[in-house]
C-alpha positions as CSV (number, residue, x, y, z in Angstrom):
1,X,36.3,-178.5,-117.3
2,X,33.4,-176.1,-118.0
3,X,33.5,-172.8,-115.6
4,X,37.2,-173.8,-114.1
5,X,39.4,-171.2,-114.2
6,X,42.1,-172.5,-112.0
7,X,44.2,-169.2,-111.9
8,X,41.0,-166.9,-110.7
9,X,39.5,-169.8,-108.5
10,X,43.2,-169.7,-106.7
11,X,43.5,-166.2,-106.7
12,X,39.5,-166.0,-104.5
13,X,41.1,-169.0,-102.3
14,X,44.4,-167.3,-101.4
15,X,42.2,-164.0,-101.0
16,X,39.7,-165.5,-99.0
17,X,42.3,-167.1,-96.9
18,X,43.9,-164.5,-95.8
19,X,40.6,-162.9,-94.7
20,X,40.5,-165.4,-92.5
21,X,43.9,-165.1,-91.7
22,X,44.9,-168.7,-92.0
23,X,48.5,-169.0,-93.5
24,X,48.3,-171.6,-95.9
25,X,50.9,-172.8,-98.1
26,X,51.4,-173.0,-101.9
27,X,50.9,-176.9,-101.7
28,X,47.7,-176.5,-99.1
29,X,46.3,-174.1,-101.6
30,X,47.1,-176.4,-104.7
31,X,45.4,-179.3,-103.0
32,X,42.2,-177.9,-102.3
33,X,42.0,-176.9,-106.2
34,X,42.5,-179.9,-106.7
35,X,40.0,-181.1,-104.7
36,X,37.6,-178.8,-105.6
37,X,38.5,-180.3,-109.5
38,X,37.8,-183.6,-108.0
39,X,34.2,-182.3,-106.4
40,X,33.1,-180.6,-109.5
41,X,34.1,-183.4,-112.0
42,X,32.3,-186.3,-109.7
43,X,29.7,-183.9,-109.0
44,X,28.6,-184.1,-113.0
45,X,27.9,-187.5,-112.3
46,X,27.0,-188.3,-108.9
47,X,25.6,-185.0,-107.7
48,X,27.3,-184.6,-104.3
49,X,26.3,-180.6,-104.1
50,X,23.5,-178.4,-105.5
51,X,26.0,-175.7,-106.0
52,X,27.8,-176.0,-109.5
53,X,29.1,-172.9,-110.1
54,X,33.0,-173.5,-109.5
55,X,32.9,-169.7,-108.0
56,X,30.4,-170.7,-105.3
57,X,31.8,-173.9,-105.1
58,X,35.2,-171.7,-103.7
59,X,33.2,-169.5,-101.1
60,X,29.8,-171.7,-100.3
61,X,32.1,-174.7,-99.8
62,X,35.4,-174.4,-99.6
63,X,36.0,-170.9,-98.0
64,X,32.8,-172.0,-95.4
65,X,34.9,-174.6,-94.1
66,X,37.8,-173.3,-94.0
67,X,35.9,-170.3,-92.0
68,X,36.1,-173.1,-89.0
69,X,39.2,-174.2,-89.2
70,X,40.5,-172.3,-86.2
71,X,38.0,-173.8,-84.3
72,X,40.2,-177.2,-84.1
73,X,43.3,-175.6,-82.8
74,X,45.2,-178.1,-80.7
75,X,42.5,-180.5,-81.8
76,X,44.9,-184.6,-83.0
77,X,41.5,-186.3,-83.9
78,X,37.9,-185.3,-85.5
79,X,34.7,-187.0,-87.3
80,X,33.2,-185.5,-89.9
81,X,29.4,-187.0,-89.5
82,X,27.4,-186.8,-92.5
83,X,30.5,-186.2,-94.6
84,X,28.9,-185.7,-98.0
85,X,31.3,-184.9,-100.4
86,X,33.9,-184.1,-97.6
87,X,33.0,-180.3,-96.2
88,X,34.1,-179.7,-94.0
89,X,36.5,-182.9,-92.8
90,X,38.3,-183.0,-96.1
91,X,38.7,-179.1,-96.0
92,X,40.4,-179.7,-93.0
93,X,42.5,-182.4,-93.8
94,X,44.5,-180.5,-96.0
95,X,44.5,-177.3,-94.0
96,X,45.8,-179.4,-90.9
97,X,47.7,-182.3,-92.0
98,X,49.2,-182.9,-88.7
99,X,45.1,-184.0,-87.4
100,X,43.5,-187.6,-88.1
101,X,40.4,-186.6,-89.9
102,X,37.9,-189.6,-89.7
103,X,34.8,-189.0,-92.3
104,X,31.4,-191.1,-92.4
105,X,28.6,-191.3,-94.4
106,X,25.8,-193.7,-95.2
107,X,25.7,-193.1,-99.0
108,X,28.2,-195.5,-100.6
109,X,28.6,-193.1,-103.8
110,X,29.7,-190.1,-101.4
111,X,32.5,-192.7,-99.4
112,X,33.7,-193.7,-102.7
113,X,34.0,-190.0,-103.6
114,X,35.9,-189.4,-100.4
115,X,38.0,-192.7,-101.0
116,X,39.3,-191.4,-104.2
117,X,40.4,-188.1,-103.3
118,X,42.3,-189.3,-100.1
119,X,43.8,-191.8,-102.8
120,X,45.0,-189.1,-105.6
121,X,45.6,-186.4,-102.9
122,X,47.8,-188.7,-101.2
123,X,46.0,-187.3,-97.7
124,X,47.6,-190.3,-95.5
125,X,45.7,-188.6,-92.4
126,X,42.0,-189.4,-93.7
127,X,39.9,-192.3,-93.2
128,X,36.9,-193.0,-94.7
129,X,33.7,-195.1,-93.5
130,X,30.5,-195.9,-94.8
131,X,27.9,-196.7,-91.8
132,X,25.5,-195.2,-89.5
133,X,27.0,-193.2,-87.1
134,X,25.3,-194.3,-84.2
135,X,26.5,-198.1,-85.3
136,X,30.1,-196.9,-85.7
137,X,32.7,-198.1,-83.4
138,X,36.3,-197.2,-83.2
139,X,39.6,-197.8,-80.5
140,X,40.2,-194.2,-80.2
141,X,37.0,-192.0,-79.3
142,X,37.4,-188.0,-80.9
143,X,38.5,-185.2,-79.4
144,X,35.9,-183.2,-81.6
145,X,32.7,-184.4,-83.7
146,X,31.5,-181.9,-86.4
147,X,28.9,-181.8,-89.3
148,X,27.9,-179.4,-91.8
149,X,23.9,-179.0,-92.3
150,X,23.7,-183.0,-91.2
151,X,20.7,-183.1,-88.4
152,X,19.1,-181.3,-85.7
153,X,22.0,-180.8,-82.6
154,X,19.5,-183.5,-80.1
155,X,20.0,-185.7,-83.1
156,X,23.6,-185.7,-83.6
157,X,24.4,-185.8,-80.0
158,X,22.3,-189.1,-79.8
159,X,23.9,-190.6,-82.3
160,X,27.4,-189.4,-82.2
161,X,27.9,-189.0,-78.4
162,X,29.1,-192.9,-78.0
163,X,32.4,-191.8,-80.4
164,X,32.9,-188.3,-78.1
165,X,36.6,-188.6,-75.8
166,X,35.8,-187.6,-72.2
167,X,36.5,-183.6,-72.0
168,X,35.6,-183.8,-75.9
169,X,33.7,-181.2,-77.8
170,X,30.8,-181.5,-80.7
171,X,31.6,-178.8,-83.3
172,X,28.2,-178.2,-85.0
173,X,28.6,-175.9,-88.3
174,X,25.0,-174.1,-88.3
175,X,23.4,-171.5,-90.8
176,X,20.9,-169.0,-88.7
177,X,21.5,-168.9,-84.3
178,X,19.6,-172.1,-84.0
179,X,17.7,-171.3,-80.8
180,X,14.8,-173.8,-80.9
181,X,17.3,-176.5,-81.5
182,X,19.8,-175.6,-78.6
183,X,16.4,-175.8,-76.6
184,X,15.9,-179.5,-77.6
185,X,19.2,-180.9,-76.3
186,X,19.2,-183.4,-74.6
187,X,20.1,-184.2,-70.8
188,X,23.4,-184.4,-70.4
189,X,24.5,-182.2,-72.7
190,X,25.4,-177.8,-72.2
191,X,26.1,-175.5,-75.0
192,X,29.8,-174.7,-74.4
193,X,30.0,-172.1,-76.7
194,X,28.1,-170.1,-79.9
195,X,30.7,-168.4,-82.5
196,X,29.6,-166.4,-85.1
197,X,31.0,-166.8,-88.2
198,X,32.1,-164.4,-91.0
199,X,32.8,-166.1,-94.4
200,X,34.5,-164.0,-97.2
201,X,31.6,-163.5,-100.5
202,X,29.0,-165.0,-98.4
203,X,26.5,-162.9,-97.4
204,X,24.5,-165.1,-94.9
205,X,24.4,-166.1,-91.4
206,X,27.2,-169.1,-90.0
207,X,27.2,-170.6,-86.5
208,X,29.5,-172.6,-84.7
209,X,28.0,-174.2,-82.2
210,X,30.1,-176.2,-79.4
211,X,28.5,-178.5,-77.2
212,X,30.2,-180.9,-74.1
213,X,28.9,-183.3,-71.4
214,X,27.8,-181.4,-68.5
215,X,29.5,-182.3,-65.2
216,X,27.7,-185.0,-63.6
């Protein structure tokens, strides 16, 4: 595979990783590789990411969602809305394999993507749907909703806010503080928290941005 050195793309992973002082095993580090050889290899065809540089592929990608992954302490089930090519819900699938990671996305070509990598990565805690999220129903609402650069925060609280558990939290991954959105929620709705994040070899702004029902 062109540009895939798997030894120096591990070595920026485990590096990264402990910048963000997650402790992740051999086998949680040899997954994602091998996801990210699944991304890059599907990505020739299908064109899931603009990135194709398997080097920002570790640190835009990868290393960006595995910047949030604290953020889901204590958390047993999350949607992914807008899933793409499964950053950040398949990031944090393998980095937490004791959470139910639920991933959706309207574009059959991404599902199918996400499919086949819960299939060869053997990852029996993802499930994948293809749908609108705001026609989406499930048995078990989520304890947290996130997306990754998916739509405007009033947006994704319309649309998503029927799948959010009572005392639930939306986990909204933003570039830049996104002040004019926060201004647009809707009723209802309070920002929670705003956590600023710092990605290892990314030299740009990152946002966490949690949002809950206000008390009625």
């Amino acid at each position: 595979m062109q540009g895939f050195d798997r030894i120096a793309l591990t070595g920026t992973l485990v590096q990264g990783a402990i910048a963000l002082q997650l402790d992740l095993s051999e086998r949680k580090i040899a997954l994602l590789m091998d996801y990210l050889a699944l991304l890059i290899k599907w990505n020739a065809v299908y064109n899931l990411t603009a990135v194709r540089d398997p080097g920002q592929m570790v640190t835009q990608h990868v290393l960006d969602s595995l910047a949030v992954v604290s953020a889901f302490d204590g958390v047993k089930n999350v949607l992914d809305v807008g899933a793409g090519g499964g950053l950040p819900g398949m990031v944090l699938a393998i980095a937490r394999p004791e959470m139910q990671v639920a991933m959706i996305d309207t574009v059959h070509k991404k599902t199918a993507f996400l499919t086949q990598v819960k299939v060869e990565l053997g990852l029996s805690n993802v499930t994948v749907h293809t749908a609108r999220v705001e026609q989406l129903q499930v048995a078990h609402p989520f304890e947290a909703i996130t997306s990754r650069a998916f739509a405007e925060l009033a947006d994704f609280v319309n649309w998503s806010g029927h799948l959010l558990a009572a005392g639930g939290r939306f986990i909204a991954m933003k570039g830049v503080y996104p002040q004019q959105e926060l201004a647009r929620l809707p009723a209802g709705w309070l920002v929670r928290e705003v956590r600023t994040l710092t990605v290892p070899g990314l030299q740009a702004e990152r946002h966490l941005i949690f949002i809950g029902r206000s008390a009625n």
